[in-house]
C-alpha positions, 0 to 999 in steps of 0.5 A: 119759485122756478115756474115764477122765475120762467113767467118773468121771463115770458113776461119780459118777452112777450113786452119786448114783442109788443114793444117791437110791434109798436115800433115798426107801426110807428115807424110804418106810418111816420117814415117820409114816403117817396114823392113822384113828380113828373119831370120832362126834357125838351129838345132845346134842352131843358129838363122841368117838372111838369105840374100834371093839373096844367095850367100852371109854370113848372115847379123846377126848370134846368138848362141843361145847354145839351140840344137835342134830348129826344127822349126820357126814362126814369131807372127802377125805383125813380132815383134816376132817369135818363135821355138819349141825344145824337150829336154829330156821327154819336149818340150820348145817354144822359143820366139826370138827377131827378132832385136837381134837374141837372145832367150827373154824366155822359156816356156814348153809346156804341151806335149813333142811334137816332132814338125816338123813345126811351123805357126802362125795364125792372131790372135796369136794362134801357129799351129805345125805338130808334131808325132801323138803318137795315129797312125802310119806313120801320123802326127797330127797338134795342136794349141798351146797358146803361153802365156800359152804352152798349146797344143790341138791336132786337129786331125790326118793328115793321111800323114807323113813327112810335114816338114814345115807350113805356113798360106798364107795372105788369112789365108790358111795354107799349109804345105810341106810332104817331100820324105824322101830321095826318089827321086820321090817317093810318096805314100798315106802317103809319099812324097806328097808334098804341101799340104793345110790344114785345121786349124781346122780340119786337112784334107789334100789338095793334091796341084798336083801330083808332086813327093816330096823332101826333104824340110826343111820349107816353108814360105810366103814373105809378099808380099806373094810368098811362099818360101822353103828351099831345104835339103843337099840331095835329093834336087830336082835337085836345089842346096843343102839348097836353097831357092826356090819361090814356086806356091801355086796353081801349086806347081811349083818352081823356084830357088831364091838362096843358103844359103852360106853354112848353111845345116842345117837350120831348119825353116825360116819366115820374121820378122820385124827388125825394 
């Protein structure tokens, strides 16, 4: 009587464990997955979701009525994103909602940075490209709290023109020196394209020796393609404000679609709608 009252038991448990198993299987499958979109600022002040097939109006469009949004990163995990403008002697970092497209706060910076990109890293520290004050004709890269608006400058890039950054899934962070308006030009400083750089101390990794062009920004899908989007001018030979898949490795690109006329965005990144 005693073995049967414990093979009851084992029973019993054994068809907790099973049920439990089912549950989670269940659950594993029907739970609502997060739904990427792609959303973009321009520096007239609109905040949109950029349909990535092209060719098609946005989705969701917000005036934010702030001029001036030169940049766009989304926080880990996509819940967020942010922008950074320069109004008078201050700069601002935006914080927006990706479900509403609408700005959620403002907070200063501790410097007046005129930021050109905008990335952010896994554990929520921001990292911006702005003009290095200090040298000419070369940018600096800083790392921005975004609780507090404090920004640390890590060093110079010794190149100028990086339009755009992006940290890749690995952590590696690349950014795009764009050619100014000239066509296969690139020098020591200028129109050096893709470039990887490091995160903590601003040297620069030339990706290939293909010549430049006017880049807006550039972002990682999160199945992580490197994208760009194309300028109004100078755009390579791919139509103007596109967006392109870029190879992190080669550097070569492949046209994705058009932004149905929107020729002045100035970030893009993939956040979480839902």
């Amino acid at each position: 009587m005693w073995i049967s009252y414990w093979l009851v038991k084992l029973r019993l448990a054994l068809i907790s464990v099973v049920l439990v198993l089912l549950v989670g299987v269940v659950v594993w499958f029907t739970w609502p997955r997060p739904t990427h979109v792609l959303v973009a600022v321009s520096w007239q002040g609109d905040i949109l979701r950029v349909e990535p097939g092209g060719a098609s109006a946005p989705s969701m469009k917000s005036a934010s009525g702030l001029i001036g949004l030169n940049c766009l990163a989304a926080a880990p995990g996509g819940r967020k994103a942010y922008s950074i403008r320069k109004a008078a002697d201050a700069s601002w970092l935006i914080e927006i909602d990706p479900k509403s497209l609408k700005v959620s706060t403002q907070l200063k910076l501790s410097q007046p940075l005129e930021v050109r990109g905008l990335a952010a890293a896994r554990d929520g520290t921001l990292y911006a490209v702005a003009t290095d004050e200090s040298l000419s004709n070369s940018q600096a890269l800083f790392k921005i709290n975004a609780k507090t608006g404090a920004c640390d400058r890590i060093g110079s890039l010794g190149i100028d023109g990086v339009q755009g950054l992006a940290f890749a899934p690995d952590g590696r962070l690349f950014g795009y020196g764009i050619g100014y308006g000239q066509p296969g030009t690139r020098d020591a400083t200028i129109g050096v394209g893709l470039v990887e750089i490091n995160p903590k101390s601003a040297s620069v990794r030339d990706i290939s020796e293909r010549p430049a062009f006017v880049m807006q920004t550039i972002a990682f899908r999160p199945d992580g393609q490197l994208i760009g989007l194309t300028h109004n001018q100078d755009t390579g030979g791919f139509p103007r404000a596109a967006l392109v898949a870029i190879d992190s490795d080669t550097e070569s690109m492949t046209l994705i679609g058009d932004t149905a006329g929107y020729f002045d965005l100035r970030g893009l990144d993939y956040v979480v709608a839902r």
